[in-house]
C-alpha positions in Angstrom: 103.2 -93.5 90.9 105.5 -96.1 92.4 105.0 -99.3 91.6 106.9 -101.7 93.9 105.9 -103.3 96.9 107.2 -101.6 100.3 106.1 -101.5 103.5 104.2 -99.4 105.5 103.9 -98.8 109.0 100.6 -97.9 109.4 98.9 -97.3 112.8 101.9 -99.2 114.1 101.1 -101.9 111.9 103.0 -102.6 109.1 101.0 -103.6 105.9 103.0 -104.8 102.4 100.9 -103.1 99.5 101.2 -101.7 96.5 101.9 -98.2 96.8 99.5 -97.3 94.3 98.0 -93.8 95.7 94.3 -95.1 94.9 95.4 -98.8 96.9 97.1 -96.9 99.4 94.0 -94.7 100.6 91.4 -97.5 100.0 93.3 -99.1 103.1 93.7 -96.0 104.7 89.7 -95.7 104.8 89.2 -99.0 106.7 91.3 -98.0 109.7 91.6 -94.2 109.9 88.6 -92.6 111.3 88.8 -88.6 111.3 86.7 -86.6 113.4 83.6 -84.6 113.2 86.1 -81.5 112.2 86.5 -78.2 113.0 86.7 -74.6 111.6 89.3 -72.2 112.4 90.4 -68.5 111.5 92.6 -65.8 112.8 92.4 -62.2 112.1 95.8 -60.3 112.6 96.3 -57.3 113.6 96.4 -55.4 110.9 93.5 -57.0 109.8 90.7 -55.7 112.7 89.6 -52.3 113.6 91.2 -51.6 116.6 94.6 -53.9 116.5 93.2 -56.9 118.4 94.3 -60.5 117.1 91.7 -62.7 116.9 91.7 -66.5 117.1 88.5 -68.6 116.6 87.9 -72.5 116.7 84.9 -74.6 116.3 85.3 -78.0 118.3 82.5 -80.0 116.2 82.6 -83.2 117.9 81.9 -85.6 121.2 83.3 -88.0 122.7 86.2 -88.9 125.1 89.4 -87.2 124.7 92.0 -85.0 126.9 90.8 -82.1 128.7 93.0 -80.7 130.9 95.1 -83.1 133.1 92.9 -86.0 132.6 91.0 -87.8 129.9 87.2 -87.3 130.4 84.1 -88.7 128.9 83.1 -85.8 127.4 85.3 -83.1 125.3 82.3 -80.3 125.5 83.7 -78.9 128.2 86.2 -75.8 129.5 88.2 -76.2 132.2 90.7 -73.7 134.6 94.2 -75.1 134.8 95.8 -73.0 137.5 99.7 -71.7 137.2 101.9 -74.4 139.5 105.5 -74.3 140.7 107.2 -77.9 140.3 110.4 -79.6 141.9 113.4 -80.8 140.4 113.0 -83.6 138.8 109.4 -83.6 138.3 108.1 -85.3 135.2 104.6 -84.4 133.3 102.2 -86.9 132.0 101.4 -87.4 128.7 97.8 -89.3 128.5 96.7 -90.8 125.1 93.9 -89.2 123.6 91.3 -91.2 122.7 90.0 -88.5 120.2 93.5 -89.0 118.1 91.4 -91.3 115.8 87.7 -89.9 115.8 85.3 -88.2 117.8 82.2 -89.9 115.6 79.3 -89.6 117.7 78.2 -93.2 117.4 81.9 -94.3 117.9 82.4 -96.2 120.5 85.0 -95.3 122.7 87.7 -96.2 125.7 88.9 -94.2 128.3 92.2 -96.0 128.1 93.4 -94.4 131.1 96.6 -96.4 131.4 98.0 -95.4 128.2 99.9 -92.5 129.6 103.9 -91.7 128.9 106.1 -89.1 130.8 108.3 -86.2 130.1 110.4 -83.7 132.1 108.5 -81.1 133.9 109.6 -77.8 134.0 110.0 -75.0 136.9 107.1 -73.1 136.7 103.9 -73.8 134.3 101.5 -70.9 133.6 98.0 -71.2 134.1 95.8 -71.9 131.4 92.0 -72.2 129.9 91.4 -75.6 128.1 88.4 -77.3 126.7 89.7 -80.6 124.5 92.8 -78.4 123.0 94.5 -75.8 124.9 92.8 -72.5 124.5 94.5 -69.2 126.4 96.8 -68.8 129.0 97.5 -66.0 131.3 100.3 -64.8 129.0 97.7 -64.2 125.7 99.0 -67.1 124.1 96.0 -68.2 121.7 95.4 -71.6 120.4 93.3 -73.1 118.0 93.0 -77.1 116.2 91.6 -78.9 113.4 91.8 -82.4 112.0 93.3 -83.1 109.2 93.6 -86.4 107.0 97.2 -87.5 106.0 98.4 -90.7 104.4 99.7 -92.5 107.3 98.3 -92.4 111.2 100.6 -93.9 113.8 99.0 -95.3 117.3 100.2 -94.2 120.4 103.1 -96.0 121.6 104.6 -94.9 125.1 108.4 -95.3 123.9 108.5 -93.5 120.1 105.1 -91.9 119.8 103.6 -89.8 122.9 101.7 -86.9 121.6 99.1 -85.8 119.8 97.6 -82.3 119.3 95.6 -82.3 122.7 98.1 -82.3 124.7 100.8 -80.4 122.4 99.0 -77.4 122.5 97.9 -77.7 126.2 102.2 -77.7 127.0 102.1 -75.0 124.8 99.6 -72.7 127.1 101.5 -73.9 129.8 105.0 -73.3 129.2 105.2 -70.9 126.2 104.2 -66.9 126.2 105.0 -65.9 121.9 103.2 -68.1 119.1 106.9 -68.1 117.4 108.0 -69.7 120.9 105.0 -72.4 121.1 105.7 -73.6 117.5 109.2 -74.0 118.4 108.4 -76.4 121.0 105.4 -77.8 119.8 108.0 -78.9 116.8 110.9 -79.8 119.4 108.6 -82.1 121.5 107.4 -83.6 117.8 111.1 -84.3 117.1 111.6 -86.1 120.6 108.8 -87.9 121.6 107.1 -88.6 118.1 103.6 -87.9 117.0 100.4 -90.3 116.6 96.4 -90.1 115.3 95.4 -87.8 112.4 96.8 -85.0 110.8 96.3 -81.8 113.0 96.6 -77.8 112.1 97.4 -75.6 115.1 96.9 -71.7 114.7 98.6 -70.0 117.1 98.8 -66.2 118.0 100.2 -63.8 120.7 98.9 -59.9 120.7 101.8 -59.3 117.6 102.5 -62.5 115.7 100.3 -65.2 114.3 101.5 -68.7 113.2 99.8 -72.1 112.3 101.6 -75.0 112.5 100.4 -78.6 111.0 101.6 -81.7 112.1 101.5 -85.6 110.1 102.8 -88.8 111.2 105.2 -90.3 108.3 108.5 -91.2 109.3 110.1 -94.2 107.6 111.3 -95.6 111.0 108.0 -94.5 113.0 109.2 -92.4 115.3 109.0 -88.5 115.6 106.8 -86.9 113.3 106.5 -84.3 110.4 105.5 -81.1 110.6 105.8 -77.6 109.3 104.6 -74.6 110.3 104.3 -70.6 108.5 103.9 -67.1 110.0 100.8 -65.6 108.9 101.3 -62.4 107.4 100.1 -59.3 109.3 97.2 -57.5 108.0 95.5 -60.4 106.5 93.1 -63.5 107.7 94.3 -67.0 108.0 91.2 -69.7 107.8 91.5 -73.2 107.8 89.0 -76.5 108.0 90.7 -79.8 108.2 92.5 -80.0 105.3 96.2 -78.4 105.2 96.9 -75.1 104.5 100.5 -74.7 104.1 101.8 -75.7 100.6 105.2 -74.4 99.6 108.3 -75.6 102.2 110.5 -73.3 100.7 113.9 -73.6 103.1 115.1 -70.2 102.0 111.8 -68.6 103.4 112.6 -67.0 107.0 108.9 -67.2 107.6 108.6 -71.0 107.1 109.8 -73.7 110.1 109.9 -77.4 109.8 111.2 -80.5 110.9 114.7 -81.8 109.6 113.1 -84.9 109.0 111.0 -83.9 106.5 112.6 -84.1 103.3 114.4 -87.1 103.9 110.9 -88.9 104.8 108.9 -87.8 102.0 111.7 -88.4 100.1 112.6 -92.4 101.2 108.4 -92.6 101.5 108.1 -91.9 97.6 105.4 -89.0 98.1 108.4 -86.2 97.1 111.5 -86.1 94.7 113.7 -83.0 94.5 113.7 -83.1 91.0 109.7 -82.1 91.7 110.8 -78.7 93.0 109.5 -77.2 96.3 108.1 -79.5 98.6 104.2 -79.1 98.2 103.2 -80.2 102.2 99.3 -80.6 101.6 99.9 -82.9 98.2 103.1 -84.4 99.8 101.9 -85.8 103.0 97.9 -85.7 102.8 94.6 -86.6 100.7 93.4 -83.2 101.4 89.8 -83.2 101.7 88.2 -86.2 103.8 84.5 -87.3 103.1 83.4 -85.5 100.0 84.6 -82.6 97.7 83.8 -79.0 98.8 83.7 -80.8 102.7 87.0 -78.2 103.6 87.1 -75.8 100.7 84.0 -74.2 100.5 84.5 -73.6 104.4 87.7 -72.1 102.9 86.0 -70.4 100.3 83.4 -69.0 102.6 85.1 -67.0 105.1 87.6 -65.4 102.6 84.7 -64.5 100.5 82.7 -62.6 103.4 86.0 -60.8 104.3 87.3 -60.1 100.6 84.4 -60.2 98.0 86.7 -58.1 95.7 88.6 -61.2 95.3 86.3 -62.7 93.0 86.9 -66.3 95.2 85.1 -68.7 92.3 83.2 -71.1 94.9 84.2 -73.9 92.2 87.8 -75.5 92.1 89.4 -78.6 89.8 90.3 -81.1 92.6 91.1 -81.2 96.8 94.8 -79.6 95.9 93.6 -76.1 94.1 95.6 -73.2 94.9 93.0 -71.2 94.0 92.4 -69.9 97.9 95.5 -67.9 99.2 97.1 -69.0 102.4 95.7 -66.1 103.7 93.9 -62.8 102.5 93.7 -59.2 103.4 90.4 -58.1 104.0 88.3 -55.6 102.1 87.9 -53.7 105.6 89.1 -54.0 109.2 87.2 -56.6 111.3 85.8 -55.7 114.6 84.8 -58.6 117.8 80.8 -58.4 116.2 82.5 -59.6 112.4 84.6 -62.4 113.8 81.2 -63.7 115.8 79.3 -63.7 113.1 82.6 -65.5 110.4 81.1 -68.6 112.5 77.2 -67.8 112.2 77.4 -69.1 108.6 75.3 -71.5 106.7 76.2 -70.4 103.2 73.6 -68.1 103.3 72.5 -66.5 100.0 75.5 -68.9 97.9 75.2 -72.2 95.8 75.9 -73.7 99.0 73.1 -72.3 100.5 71.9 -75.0 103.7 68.5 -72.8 104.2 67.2 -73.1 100.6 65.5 -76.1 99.2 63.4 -79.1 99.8 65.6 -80.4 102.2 65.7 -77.5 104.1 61.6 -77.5 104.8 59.5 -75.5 104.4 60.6 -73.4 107.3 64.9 -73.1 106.2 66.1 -75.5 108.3 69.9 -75.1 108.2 71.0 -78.4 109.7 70.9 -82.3 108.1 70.3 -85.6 109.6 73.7 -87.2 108.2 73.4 -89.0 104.6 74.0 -92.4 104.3 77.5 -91.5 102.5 78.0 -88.4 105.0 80.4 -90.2 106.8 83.7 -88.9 107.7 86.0 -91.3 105.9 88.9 -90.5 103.2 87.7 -89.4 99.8 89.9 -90.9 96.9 91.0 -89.9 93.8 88.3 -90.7 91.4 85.6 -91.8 94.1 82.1 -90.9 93.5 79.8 -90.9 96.4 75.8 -91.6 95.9 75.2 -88.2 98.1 76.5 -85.7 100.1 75.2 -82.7 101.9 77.1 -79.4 102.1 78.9 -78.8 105.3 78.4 -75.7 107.4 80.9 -73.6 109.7 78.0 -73.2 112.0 77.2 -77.5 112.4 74.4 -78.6 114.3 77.1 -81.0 115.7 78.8 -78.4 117.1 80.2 -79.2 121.4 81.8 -75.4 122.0 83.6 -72.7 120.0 85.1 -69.8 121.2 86.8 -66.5 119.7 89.7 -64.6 121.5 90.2 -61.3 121.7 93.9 -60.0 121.9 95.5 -57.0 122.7 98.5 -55.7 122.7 98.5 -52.4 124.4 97.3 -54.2 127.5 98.5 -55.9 130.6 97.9 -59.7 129.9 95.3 -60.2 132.7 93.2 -57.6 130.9 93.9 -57.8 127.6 92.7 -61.3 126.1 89.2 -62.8 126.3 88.2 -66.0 125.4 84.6 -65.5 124.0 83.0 -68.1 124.7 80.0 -70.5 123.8 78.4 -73.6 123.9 76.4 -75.3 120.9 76.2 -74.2 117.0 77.3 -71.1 116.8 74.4 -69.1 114.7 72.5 -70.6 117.8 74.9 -69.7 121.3 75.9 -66.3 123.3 79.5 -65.9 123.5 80.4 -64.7 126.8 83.5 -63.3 128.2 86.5 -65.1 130.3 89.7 -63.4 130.5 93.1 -64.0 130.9 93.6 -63.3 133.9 90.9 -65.1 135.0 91.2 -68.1 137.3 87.8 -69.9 137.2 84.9 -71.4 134.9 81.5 -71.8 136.6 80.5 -75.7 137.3 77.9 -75.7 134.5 80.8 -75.5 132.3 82.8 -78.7 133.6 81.4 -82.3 133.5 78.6 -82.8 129.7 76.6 -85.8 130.1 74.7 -85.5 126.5 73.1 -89.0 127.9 70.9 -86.6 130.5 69.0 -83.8 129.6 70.4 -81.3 132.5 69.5 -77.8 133.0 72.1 -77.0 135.4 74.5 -78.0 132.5 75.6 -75.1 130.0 76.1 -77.5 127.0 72.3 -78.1 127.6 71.4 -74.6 127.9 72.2 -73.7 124.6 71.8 -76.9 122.9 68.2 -76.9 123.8 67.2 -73.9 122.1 69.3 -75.0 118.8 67.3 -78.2 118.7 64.2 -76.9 119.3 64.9 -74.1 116.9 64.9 -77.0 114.1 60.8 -76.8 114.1 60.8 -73.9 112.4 64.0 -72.3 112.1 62.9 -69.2 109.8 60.9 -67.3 112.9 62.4 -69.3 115.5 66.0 -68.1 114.7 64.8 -64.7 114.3 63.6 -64.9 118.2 67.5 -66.3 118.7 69.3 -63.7 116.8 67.3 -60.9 118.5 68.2 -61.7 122.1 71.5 -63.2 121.0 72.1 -59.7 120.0 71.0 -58.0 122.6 72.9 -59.8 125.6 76.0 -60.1 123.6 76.1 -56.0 122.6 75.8 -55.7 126.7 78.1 -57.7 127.2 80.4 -55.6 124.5 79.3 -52.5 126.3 80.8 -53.5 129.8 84.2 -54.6 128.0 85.1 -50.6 129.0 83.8 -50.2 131.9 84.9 -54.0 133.3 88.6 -53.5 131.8 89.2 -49.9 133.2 88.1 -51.0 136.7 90.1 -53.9 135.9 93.6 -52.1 135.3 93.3 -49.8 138.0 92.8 -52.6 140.5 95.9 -54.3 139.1 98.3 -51.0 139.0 96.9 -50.8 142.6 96.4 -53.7 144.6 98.2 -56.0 141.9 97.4 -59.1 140.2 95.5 -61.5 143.0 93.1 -58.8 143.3 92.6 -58.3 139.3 91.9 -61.5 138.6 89.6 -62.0 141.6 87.6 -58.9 139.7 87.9 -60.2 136.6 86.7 -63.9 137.6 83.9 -63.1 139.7 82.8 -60.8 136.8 83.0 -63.4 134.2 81.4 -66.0 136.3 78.9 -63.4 137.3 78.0 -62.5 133.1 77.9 -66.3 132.4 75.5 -67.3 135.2 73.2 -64.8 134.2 73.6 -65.2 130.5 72.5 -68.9 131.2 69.6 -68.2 133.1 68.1 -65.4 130.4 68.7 -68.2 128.0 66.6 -70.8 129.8 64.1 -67.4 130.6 64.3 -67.8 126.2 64.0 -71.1 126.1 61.0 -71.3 128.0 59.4 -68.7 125.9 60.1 -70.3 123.1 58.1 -74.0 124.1 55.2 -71.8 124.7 55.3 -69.5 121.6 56.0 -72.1 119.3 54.2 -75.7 120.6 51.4 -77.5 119.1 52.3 -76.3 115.8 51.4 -72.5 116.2 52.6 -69.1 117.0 51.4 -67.8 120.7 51.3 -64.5 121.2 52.6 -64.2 124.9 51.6 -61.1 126.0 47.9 -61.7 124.7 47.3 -65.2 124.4 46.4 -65.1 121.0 47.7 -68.0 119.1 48.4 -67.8 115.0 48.7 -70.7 113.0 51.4 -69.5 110.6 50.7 -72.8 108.3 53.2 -73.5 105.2 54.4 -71.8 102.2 52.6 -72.2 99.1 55.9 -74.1 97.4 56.1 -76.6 100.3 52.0 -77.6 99.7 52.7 -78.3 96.2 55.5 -80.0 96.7 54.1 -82.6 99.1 50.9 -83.1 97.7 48.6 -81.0 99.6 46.5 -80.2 96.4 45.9 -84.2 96.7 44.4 -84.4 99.7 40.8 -85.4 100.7 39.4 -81.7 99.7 36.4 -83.6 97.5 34.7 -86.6 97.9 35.9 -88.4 95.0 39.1 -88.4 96.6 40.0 -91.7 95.1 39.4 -90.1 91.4 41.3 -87.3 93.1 44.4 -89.5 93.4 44.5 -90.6 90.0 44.0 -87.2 88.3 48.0 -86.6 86.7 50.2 -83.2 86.7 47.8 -81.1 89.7 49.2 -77.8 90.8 48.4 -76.1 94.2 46.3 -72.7 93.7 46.0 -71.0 96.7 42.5 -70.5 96.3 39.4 -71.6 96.9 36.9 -71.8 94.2 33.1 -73.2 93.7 31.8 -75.6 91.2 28.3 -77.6 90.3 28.0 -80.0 93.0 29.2 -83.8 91.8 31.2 -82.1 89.1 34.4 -81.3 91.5 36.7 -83.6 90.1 35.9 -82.5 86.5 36.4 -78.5 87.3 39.8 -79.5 89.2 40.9 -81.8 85.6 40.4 -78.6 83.8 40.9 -75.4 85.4 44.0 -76.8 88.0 46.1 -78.5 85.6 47.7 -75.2 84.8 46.5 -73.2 87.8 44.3 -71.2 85.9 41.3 -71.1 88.7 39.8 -68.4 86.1 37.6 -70.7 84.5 34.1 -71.8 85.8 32.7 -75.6 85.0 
């Protein structure tokens, strides 16, 4: 550690500290505020069953932030930026994000809508989907995000520090068409115009290259930003969950960009001497995991442990900087569009993580927590025990959207990329299908209120039946899964039909008229998947109120009751079943029995002291 004082620029506030790493982060934690976080993954190529790229990302918070051309209220949203010819001289806004610092759901927030810098505008920008991170645009250009927590977080300032990932990767989807291209600007804008808020990873794919780059604020002077960014190797699956994934800046590997300013900033910062060999980016610039161990890693650890058991992937690790998970991992078998959906319908299932086990999961498996006390997303330090924590899902009850995009190759662009798409947790939603070439989401889609309960709103047609799923999620998710199932293997079943039509409409009457097909076929799907989900919902107040199970068809009404474990563990063995009940209450060490048994009337208490102590109901008193 160094042990002088320097000074930081921090937030565009310099602070004079010690530059102890433990001081350094403790001030960190009082004025960086991460958000809720997100998981992401990308299957190559040569990684799925059929040659399709597939990019997934979770956007697990709410909030304001930048959708689109504007900043809105509410980030649960997806949005149709249409393709647009501009004049000479033109110049683009840059809007600050109010999400650069946290999307907390408490946080209170600012629309800020003056805060807005400008850059050149190009010729021609191509027409894009975007939700609060650009998505897809008509050129199968495939974009993901995460948050990630680095040492140092600049603010927004209009003259040295313009962008943050938002609106990075929505210029990306509008003016790039290769992922190799969109890193290349992504970094180039960086360089230029400087980078603010948390640390950010950006996969990015195309039908035939993958590559995720990850961005930090850092520089000595406060201007630009840092960044690096690595080619994901063909044939394997990339996954990360805010904390970096690139380690090794190795100059001589051709696979492997970043900015010039790099070394000499991590260098006259004190994080990096050359005399340390290879740069390691995650140590160098970051405190890797944010809130509590295992928050990113076992995220990490979970994917690449569905995809590769053979691995052998210990769950366990010795601190937030293990290289114990590769940067990416070949898969034991080709994934297909069904795998990738269900990557995200995770909860640790059947793993020492496991979210539906245990006494805080009910008595009914209830994968989702009401946030600890010490859940909250702030930095984690060296040496920093917390009171609590609970594990933390891919599939998050505060999940806004996630989506997963299908990319082909060996189609036109139009045709060949879908964003699937759904609102809510994902173990919960229906992904359904807009494609590239598409030119329009429905209105449901555009404007969440989560302040009204609307059903005309698709955020609320799927988070309805995830919340009410919570009162008993064992049966109740069974009821999902089935008809989640069922309306998303239709929905697979059309991809051939839909995308033959499709093609021959384009190769014949030409674009216009294939993306007129394609939209009103998408927007056609997603109406009707809403309203069989509300037809669910329905169905599901009546089968499961008043603390039963209704038979619809008959009437008949069951009253399913709790497992024996959960009785004993809340004392229902106690209860007023004699009427010495307060001699009842005093009895020590009573087990539950599961059976009811007869004894001399006024001697109840005495034949329960005896006989269910030990559970041994054999005995008669």
């Amino acid at each position: 550690m160094i042990s002088q004082t320097i000074s930081t620029i921090i937030g565009g506030v310099i602070i004079h500290h010690k530059t102890r790493l433990i001081s350094f982060f403790l001030i960190l934690m009082f004025i960086c505020y991460p958000s809720l976080a997100c998981t992401n993954f990308i299957v190559t190529k040569g990684a799925s069953v059929d040659g399709s790229v597939f990019v997934a990302h979770s956007n697990d918070g709410f909030g304001a932030g930048v959708v689109g051309p504007a900043v809105e209220n509410e980030m649960t949203e997806m949005i149709y930026v249409p393709p647009a010819d501009h004049p000479p001289g033109s110049m683009r806004a840059v809007r600050y994000d109010p999400n650069s610092g946290s999307d907390e759901p408490s946080g209170e927030k600012t629309l800020e809508t003056d805060l807005v810098a400008y850059i050149p505008e190009v010729s021609h920008t191509y027409g894009y989907y975007t939700g609060s991170y650009g998505i897809v645009n008509e050129h199968q250009l495939m974009l993901a995000e995460c948050t990630d927590y680095t040492k140092v977080q600049p603010s927004f300032d209009k003259n040295k520090s313009i962008f943050y990932s938002s609106e990075l990767s929505n210029i990306a989807a509008e003016r790039t068409t290769t992922a190799r291209d969109a890193v290349k600007l992504i970094g180039s804008l960086i360089d230029t115009y400087g980078f603010y808020g948390t640390g950010e990873t950006l996969p990015i794919a195309d039908p035939n290259e993958a590559w995720v780059i990850e961005i930090s604020g850092g520089t000595p002077d406060g201007k630009g930003g840092l960044w690096v960014a690595q080619k994901i190797p063909d044939g394997t699956v990339f996954v990360a969950a805010n904390t970096f994934r690139i380690r090794d800046v190795d100059p001589n590997n051709p696979d492997i960009l970043y900015s010039k300013n790099l070394f000499p900033s991590a260098i006259a910062n004190g994080w990096y001497s050359p005399s340390q060999g290879k740069l390691d980016w995650l140590k160098v610039v970051s405190g890797g995991e944010y809130s509590h161990p295992y928050y990113s890693l076992s995220r990490i650890w979970s994917i690449y442990n569905r995809v590769a058991p053979s691995l052998n992937l210990s769950p366990f690790v010795s601190d937030t900087y293990t290289r114990d998970y590769p940067f990416s991992v070949k898969p034991d078998k080709p994934l297909n569009l069904s795998d990738a959906f269900s990557l995200y319908r995770d909860h640790y299932e059947g793993t020492v993580f496991d979210l539906t086990k245990g006494e805080a999961a009910g008595p009914f498996g209830n994968p989702y927590r009401w946030r600890g006390t010490f859940d909250a997303h702030d930095l984690l330090y060296p040496g920093e025990i917390k009171p609590g924590s609970w594990p933390r899902p891919i599939s998050e009850t505060f999940t806004g959207y996630s989506y997963v995009i299908q990319g082909r190759s060996w189609l036109s662009d139009p045709v060949g990329c879908v964003v699937w798409f759904g609102f809510g947790p994902q173990s919960e939603t229906v992904y359904m299908p807009f494609y590239a070439g598409g030119t329009a989401v429905p209105p449901s889609f555009v404007g969440t209120n989560r302040t009204e309960f609307n059903r005309s709103s698709a955020y609320w047609t799927f988070n309805f039946v995830a919340n009410w799923a919570t009162i008993n999620y064992r049966l109740i998710s069974a009821d999902i899964k089935e008809a989640q199932q069922k309306i998303e293997k239709s929905e697979q079943e059309k991809q051939s039909e839909i995308e033959k039509k499709a093609v021959t409409i384009l190769q014949t009457n030409g674009t216009a008229a294939c993306s007129e097909y394609l939209t009103n076929y998408s927007l056609t799907n997603s109406q009707k998947v809403q309203s069989d989900w509300w037809n669910l919902s329905d169905s599901l107040v009546a089968k499961y109120s008043n603390l039963m199970v209704t038979n619809l068809s008959t009437g008949s009404s069951t009253n399913v009751g709790y497992p024996d474990w959960w009785l004993e563990k809340t004392g229902y063995q106690y209860g007023p079943r004699i009427y010495d009940y307060q001699g009842l209450e005093k009895t020590q060490g009573l087990v539950y029995v599961n059976k009811t048994v007869n004894a001399t009337p006024g001697n109840e208490l005495m034949y329960i002291k005896t006989t269910q102590k030990t559970g041994d109901i054999s005995k008669k008193y």
